[in-house]
VOMAR-346489 format. One record per residue: residue number from 0; residue in one letter; x, y, z of N, C-alpha, C in turn. Coordinates in pm, 1 decimal. Layout:
<recs>
drenlo:kemi:n_px:n_py:n_pz:ca_px:ca_py:ca_pz:c_px:c_py:c_pz
NUM:A:X:Y:Z:X:Y:Z:X:Y:Z
...
</recs>
This chain:
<recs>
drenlo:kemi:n_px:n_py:n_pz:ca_px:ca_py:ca_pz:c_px:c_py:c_pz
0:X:-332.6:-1299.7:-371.6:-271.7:-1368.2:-259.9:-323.0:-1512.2:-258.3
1:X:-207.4:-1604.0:-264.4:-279.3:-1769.2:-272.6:-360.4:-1782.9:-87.3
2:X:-373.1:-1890.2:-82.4:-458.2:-1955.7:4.9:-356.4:-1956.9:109.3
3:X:-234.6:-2061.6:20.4:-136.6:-2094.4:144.0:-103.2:-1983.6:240.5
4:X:-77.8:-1852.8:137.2:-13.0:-1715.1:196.0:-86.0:-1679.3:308.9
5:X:-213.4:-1651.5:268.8:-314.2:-1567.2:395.7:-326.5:-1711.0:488.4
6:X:-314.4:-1840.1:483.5:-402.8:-1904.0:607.8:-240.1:-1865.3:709.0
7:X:-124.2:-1846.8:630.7:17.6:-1845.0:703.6:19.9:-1682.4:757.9
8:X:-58.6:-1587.5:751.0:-77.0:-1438.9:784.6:-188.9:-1496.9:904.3
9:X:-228.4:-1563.2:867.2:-403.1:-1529.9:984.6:-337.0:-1654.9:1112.5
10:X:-269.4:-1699.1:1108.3:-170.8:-1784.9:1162.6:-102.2:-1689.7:1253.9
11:X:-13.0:-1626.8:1220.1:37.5:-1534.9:1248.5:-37.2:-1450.5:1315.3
12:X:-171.9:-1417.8:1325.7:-217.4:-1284.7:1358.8:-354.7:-1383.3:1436.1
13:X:-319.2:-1488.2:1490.1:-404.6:-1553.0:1555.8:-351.3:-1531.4:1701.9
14:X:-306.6:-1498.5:1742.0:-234.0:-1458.6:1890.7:-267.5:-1332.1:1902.0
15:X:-350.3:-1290.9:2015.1:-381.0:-1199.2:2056.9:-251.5:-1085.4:2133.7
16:X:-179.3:-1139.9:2153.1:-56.1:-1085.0:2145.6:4.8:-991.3:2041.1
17:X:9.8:-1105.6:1964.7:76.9:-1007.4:1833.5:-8.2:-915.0:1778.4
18:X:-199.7:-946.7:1818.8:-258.6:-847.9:1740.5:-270.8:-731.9:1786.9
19:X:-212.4:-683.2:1920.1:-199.3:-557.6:2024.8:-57.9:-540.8:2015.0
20:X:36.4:-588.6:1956.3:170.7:-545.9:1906.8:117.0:-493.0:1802.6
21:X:127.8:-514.5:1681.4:60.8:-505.7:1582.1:-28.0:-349.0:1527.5
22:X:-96.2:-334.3:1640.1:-190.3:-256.4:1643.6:-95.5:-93.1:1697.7
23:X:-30.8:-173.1:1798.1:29.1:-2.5:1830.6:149.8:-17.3:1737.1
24:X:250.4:-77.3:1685.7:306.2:-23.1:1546.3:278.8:16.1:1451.5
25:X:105.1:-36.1:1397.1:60.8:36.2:1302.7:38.1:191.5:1331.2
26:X:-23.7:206.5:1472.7:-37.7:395.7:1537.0:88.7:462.0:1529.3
27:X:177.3:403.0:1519.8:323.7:441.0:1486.0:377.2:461.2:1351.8
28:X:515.2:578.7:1341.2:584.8:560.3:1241.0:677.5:420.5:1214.4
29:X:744.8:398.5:1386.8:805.0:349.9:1386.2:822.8:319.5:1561.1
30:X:869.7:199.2:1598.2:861.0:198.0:1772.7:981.8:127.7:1798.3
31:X:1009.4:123.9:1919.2:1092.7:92.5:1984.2:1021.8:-44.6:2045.5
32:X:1170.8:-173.0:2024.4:1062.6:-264.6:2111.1:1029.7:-300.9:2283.3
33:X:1139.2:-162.7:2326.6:1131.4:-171.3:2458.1:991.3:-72.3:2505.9
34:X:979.5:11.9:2383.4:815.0:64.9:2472.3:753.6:-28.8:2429.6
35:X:723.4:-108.0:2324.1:640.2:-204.5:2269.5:626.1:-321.4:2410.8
36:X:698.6:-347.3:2498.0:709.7:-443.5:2580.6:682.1:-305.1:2734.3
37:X:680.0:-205.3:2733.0:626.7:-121.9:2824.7:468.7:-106.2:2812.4
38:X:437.8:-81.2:2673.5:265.0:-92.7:2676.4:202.2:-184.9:2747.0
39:X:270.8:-312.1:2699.0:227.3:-427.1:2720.1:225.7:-515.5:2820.0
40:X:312.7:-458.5:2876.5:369.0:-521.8:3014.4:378.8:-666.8:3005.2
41:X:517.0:-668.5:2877.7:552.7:-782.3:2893.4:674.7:-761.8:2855.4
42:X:762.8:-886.1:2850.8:898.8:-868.4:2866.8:989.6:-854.3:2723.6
43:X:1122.5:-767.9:2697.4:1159.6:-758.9:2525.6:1158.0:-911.7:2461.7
44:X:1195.6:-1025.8:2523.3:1193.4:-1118.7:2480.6:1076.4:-1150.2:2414.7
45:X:1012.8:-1157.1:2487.9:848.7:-1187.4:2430.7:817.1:-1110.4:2318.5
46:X:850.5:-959.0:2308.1:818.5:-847.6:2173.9:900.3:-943.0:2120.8
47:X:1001.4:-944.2:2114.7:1082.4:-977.8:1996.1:1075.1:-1144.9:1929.3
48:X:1008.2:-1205.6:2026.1:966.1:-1402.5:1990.9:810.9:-1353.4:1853.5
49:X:715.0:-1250.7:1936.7:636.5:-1237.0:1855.5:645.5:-1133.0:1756.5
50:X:728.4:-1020.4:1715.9:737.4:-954.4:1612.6:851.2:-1014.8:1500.3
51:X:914.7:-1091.9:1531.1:988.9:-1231.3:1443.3:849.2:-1277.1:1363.5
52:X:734.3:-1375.3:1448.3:649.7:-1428.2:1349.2:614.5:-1314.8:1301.0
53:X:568.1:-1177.5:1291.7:494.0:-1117.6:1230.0:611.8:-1051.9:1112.5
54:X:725.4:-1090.0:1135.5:815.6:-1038.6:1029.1:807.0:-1140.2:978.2
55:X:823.6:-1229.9:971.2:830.9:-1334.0:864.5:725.3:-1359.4:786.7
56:X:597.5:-1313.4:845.4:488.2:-1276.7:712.5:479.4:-1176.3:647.0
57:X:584.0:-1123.2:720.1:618.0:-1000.1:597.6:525.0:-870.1:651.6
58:X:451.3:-861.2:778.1:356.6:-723.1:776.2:437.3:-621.7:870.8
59:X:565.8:-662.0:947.6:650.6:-543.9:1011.8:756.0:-581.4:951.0
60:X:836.3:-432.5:968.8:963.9:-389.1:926.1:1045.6:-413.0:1067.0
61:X:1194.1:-389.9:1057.9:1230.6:-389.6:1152.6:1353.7:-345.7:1147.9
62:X:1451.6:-306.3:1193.8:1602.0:-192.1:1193.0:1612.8:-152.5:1328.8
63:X:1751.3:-179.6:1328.4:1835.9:-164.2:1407.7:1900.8:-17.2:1402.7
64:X:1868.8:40.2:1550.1:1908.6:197.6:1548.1:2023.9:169.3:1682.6
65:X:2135.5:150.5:1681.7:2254.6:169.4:1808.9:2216.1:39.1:1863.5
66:X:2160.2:41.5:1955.9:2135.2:-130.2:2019.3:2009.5:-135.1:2043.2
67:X:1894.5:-70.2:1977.8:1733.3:-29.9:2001.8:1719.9:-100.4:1870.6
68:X:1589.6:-203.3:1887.7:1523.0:-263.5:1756.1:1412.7:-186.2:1744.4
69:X:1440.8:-110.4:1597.6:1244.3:-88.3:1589.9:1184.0:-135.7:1490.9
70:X:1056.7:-87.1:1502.3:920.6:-149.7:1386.6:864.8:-74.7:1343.9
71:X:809.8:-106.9:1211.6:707.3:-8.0:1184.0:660.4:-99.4:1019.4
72:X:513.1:-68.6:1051.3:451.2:-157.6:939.1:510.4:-126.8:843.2
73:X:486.4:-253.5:752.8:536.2:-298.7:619.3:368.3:-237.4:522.6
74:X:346.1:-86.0:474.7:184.4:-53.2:489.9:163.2:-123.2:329.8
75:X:235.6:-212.3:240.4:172.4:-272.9:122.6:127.2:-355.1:194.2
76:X:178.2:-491.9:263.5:141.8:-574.8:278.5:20.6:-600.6:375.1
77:X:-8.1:-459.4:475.4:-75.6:-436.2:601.2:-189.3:-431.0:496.1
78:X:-164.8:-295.2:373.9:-293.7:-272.6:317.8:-347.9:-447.8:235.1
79:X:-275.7:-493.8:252.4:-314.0:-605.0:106.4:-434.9:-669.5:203.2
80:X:-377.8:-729.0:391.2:-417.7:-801.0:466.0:-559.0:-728.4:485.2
81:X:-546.8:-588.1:522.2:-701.4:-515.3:555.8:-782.8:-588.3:394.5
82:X:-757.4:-546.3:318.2:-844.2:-577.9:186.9:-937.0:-713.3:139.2
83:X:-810.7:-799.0:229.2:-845.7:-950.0:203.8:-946.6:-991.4:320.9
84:X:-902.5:-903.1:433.1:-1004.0:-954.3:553.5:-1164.2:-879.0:525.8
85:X:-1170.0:-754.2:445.9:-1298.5:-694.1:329.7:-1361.9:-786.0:258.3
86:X:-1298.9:-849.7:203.5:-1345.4:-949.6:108.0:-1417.7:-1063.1:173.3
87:X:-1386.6:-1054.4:254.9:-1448.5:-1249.6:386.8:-1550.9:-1214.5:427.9
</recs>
């Protein structure tokens, strides 16, 4: 993994937000982002502003089931991130 990649992941996973999103999709197969915004007690907009950045680094999945978005880790790239944060 270059430099650029992980400082643009730890970027991403610098919001304490996304790292308690994050955390209960990984306890998951797969979630819904309206419980994801029920855990959290915050609003779908907000799940969905911050599981965008965390899709675009590539560590959640995401699919469309009827008009329900869900998630569920991307577990290569989750495992690559645990490994690299081992290494520091």
């Amino acid at each position: 993994m270059t430099l650029d990649r992980a400082s643009q992941i730890f970027k991403a996973l610098g919001d304490p937000t996304r790292l308690q999103l994050l955390q209960l999709v990984a306890e998951q197969e797969s979630i819904c982002g309206v419980d994801l915004a029920e855990h959290l007690a915050i609003t779908a907009p907000t799940v969905t502003h911050h599981m965008q950045k965390l899709a675009e680094v590539n560590l959640v999945q995401r699919h469309r089931q009827g008009k329900w978005t869900r998630y569920q880790v991307n577990p290569g790239e989750y495992q690559r991130i645990a490994a690299l944060i081992d290494q520091l």
